[in-house]
Every structure is written in C-alpha cells, then in structure tokens.
TORKOL-4160 file (C-alpha; in steps of 0.2 Angstrom, whole numbers, padded with zeros to 4 digits, m for minus):
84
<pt num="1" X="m0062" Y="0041" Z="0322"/>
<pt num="2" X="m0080" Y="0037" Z="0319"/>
<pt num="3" X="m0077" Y="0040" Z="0299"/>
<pt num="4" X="m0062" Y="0030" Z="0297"/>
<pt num="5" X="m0074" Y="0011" Z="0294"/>
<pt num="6" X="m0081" Y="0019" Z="0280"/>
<pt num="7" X="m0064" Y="0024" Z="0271"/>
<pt num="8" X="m0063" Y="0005" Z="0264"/>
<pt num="9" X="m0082" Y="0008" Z="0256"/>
<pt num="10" X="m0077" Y="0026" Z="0250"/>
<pt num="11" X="m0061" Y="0022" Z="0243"/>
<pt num="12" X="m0069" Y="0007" Z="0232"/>
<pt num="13" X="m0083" Y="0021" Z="0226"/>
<pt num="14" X="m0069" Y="0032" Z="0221"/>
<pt num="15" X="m0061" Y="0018" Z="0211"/>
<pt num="16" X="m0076" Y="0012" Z="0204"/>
<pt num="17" X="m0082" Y="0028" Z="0198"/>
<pt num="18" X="m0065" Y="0029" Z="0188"/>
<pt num="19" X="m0067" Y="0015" Z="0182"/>
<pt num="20" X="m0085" Y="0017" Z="0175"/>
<pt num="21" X="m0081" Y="0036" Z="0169"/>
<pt num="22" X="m0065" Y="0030" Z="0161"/>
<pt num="23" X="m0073" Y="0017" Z="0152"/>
<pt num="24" X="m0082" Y="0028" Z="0138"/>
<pt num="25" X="m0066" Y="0039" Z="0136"/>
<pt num="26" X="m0054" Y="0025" Z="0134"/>
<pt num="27" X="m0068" Y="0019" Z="0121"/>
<pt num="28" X="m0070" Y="0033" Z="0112"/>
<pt num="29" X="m0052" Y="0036" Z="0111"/>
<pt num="30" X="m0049" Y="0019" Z="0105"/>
<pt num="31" X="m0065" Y="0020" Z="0091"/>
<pt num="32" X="m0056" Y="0036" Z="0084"/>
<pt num="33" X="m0037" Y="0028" Z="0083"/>
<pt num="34" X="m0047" Y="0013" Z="0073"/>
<pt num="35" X="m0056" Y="0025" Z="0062"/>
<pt num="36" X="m0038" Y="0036" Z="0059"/>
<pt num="37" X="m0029" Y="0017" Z="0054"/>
<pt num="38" X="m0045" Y="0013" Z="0045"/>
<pt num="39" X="m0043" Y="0027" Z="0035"/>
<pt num="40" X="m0024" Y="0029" Z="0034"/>
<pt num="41" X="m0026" Y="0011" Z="0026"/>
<pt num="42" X="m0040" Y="0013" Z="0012"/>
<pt num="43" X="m0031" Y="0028" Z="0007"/>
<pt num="44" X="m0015" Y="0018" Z="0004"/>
<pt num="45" X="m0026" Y="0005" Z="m0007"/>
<pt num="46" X="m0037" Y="0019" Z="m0015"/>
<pt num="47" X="m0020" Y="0026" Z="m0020"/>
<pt num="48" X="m0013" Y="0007" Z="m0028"/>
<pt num="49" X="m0032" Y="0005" Z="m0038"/>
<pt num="50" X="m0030" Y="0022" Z="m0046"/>
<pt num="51" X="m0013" Y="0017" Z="m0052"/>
<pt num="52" X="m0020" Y="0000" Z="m0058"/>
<pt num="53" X="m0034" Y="0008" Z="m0066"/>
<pt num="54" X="m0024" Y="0020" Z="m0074"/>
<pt num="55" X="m0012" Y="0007" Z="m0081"/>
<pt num="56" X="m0024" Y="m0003" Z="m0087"/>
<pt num="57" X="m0031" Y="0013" Z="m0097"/>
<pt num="58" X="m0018" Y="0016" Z="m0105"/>
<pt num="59" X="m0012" Y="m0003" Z="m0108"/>
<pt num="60" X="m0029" Y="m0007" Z="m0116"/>
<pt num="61" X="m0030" Y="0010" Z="m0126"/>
<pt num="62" X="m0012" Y="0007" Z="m0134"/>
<pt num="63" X="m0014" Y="m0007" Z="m0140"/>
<pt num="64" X="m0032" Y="m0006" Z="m0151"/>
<pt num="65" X="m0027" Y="m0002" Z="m0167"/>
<pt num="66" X="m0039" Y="0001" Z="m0180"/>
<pt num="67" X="m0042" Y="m0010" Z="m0194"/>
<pt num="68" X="m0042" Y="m0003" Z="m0212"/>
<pt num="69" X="m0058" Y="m0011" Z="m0219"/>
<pt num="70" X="m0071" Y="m0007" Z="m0205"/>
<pt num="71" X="m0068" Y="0004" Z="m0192"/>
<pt num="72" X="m0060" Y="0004" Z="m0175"/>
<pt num="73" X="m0068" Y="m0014" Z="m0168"/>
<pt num="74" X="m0063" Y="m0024" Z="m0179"/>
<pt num="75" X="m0079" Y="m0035" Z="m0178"/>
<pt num="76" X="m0078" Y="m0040" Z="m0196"/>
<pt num="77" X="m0064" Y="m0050" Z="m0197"/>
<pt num="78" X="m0073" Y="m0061" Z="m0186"/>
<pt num="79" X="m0087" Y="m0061" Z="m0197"/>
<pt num="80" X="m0079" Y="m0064" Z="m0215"/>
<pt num="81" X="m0068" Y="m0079" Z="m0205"/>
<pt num="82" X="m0053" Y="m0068" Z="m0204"/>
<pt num="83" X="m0044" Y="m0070" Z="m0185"/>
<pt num="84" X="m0031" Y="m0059" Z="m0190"/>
C-alpha cells in the first residue's frame, strides 16, 4: 500500500515520456507527408512549364519565315526602311 502515493507521479512520467518520444515521430511523419505534397505539386507545375515551353517552341519557330533578299532575320528590312 506503501507504492500506491507514487502511482499519481509515475503515471504522469509515463504520459510525459509519450509525449516527448512521440514528438519527433509525429514530426517526422509530418516533414515527410509536406515533402510528398511538395513534390506531388512541383511535379504537376513542371509538367504545365514543359507544355508551355513546348508550345511556345513551336508557336515561334512556325511562324519565322525567311525573307528572300537576306537570309532568315530579316534584319534588312529594317535597315533599308522596309517594315514589311
């Protein structure tokens, strides 16, 4: 009977152990679920740039025609006054 006034004291070091040893494993469970949306999100963005990129490739490389009296720029129609 003698044992029984600690039980209020070893029940609260039980708890407080859990609480300090579930701590880092409820952290790192939560760094790792942020790290898998983190990456589950660039992934999605990565995915609309490389279509953008892509598009804009090919919207910019149709649409250059060459001119017929200097080349691929076109630079001299700017320089003889010509805009066209």
């Amino acid at each position: 009977m003698k044992n029984r006034k600690n039980l209020p004291v070893i029940g609260l070091s039980i708890f407080a152990c859990a609480v300090c040893c579930a701590a880092p494993i409820l952290g790192s469970v939560f760094g790792v679920a942020v790290l898998t949306w983190l990456s589950y999100w660039t992934n999605s963005v990565a995915v609309v740039f490389i279509g953008l990129v892509v598009f804009v490739f090919i919207l910019r490389n149709t649409r250059k025609v060459p001119c017929a009296t200097c080349g691929s720029d076109c630079d001299c129609k700017l320089e003889n006054g010509n805009a066209d």
